[in-house]
N, C-alpha and C positions, 0 to 999 in steps of 0.2 A: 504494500500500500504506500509505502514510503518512495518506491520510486514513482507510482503515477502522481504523488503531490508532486515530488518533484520536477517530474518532466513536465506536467502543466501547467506546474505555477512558472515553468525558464523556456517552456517554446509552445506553450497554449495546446488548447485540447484536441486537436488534429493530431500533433505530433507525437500525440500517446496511445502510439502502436502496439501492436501485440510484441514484435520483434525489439519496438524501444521502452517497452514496461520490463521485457527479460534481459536487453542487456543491462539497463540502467539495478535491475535486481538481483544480478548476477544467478539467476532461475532461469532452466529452461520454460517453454511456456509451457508445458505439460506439466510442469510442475504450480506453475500460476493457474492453471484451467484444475488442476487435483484438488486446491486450496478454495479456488472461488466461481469456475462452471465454465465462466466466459469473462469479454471484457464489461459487460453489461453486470457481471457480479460481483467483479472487483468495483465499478465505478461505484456501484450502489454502497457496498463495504467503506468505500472514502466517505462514501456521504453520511451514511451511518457514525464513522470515525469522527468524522467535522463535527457532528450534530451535537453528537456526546462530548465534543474539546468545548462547544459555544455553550451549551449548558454548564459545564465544569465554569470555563473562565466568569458565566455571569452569577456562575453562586459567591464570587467572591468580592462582588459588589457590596461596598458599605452598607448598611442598614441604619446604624450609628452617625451621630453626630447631625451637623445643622444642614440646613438645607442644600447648599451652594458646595458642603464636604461631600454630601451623597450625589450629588448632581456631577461633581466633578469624577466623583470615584465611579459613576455608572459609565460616563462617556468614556474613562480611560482605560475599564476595564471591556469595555466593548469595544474600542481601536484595536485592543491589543488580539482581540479574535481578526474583528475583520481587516485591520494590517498586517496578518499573516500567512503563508504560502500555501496554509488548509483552506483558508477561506476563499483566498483566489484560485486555487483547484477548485474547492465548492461551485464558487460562483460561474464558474467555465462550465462544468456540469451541466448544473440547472440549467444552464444557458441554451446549451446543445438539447436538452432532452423536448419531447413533443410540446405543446404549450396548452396545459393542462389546467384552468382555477381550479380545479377540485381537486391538484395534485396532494396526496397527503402529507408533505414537505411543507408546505404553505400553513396548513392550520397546524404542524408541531413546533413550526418556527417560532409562527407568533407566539400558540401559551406559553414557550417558554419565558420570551420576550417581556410577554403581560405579566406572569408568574415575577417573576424579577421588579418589571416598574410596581409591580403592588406590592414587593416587601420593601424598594427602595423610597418609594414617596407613598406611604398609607395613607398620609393626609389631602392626598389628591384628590380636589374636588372637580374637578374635571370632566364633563359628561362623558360616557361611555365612547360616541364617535370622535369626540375632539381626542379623546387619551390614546384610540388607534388611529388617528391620523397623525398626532406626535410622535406617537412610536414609528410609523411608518417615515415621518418624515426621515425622523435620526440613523433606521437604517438606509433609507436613500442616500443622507450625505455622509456615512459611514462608506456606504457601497462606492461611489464617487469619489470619494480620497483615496479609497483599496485601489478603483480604478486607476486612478491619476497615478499613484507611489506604483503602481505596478507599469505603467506606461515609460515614465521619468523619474525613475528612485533618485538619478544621479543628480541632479537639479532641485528637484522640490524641497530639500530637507523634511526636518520631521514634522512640518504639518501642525505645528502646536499651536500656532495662530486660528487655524481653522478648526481645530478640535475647542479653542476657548469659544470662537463663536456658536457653536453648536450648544456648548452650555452654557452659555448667555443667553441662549433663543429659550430654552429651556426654561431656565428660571426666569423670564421672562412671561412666559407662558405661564407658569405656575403663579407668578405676582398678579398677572388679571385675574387671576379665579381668588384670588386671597390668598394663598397659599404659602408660606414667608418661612415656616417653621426651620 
């Protein structure tokens, strides 16, 4: 599994052949197809692998402290999934596979997402569609930095300017509703 992140995340998801998933693995591919079927079961196996690194990395999102410390600790602990070489293999994925809304990807992503914004901000009073279209917002421009650092690492630097605007939009949003805690 470790070679197809890698080959995806350094020459995108075409290039992650059967013949470039076994050199890169140093596995024949009979031994990659003994393990996981096809490449349809290894790619699934990645996604599965991502799914459970993004739920890991956002349990460790602050729950503690003032508003603007958990605000800050959610964004940073969600860069640090989707600025990483799992999640632009993920995202090359999903990208390629059929275009499905009812894919089951889509509603595990989110509760995990929601699961997290409700232990991070409890006192969010925020109606049920405004708090999913926040959320949705912050993975759009999450997704669009992983983009951008995955196009131009060399150039951009670490993005930390655009990571404070994100949670400033954030607490922003949270201050119209009252929210200050």
């Amino acid at each position: 599994m470790d070679a197809v992140v890698e080959c995806i995340a350094e020459a995108g998801y075409h290039a992650a052949t059967a013949s470039e998933i076994s050199r890169r693995s140093g596995l024949t591919w009979g031994a990659v197809q003994h393990h996981f079927g096809d490449k349809d079961g290894i790619l699934s196996a990645v996604l599965e692998d991502s799914f459970a690194r993004f739920t890991e990395t956002l349990d460790e999102v602050p729950t503690g402290g003032t508003l603007e410390q958990r605000v800050a600790g959610f964004v940073r602990c969600a860069w640090r999934h989707f600025g990483s070489p799992h999640y632009r293999t993920t995202f090359a994925i999903l990208a390629n596979l059929p275009s499905d809304p009812s894919a089951p990807w889509r509603e595990r992503l989110l509760a995990a997402w929601t699961d997290v914004w409700k232990r991070s901000f409890p006192e969010s009073r925020l109606p049920a569609d405004r708090t999913r279209s926040l959320m949705l917002y912050a993975i759009a421009v999450l997704t669009g930095l992983a983009g951008l650092q995955a196009l131009d690492r060399a150039t951009l630097g670490p993005l930390e300017a655009e990571l404070r605007w994100l949670e400033e939009t954030l607490l922003r949003e949270f201050a119209a509703r009252g929210v200050t805690r």
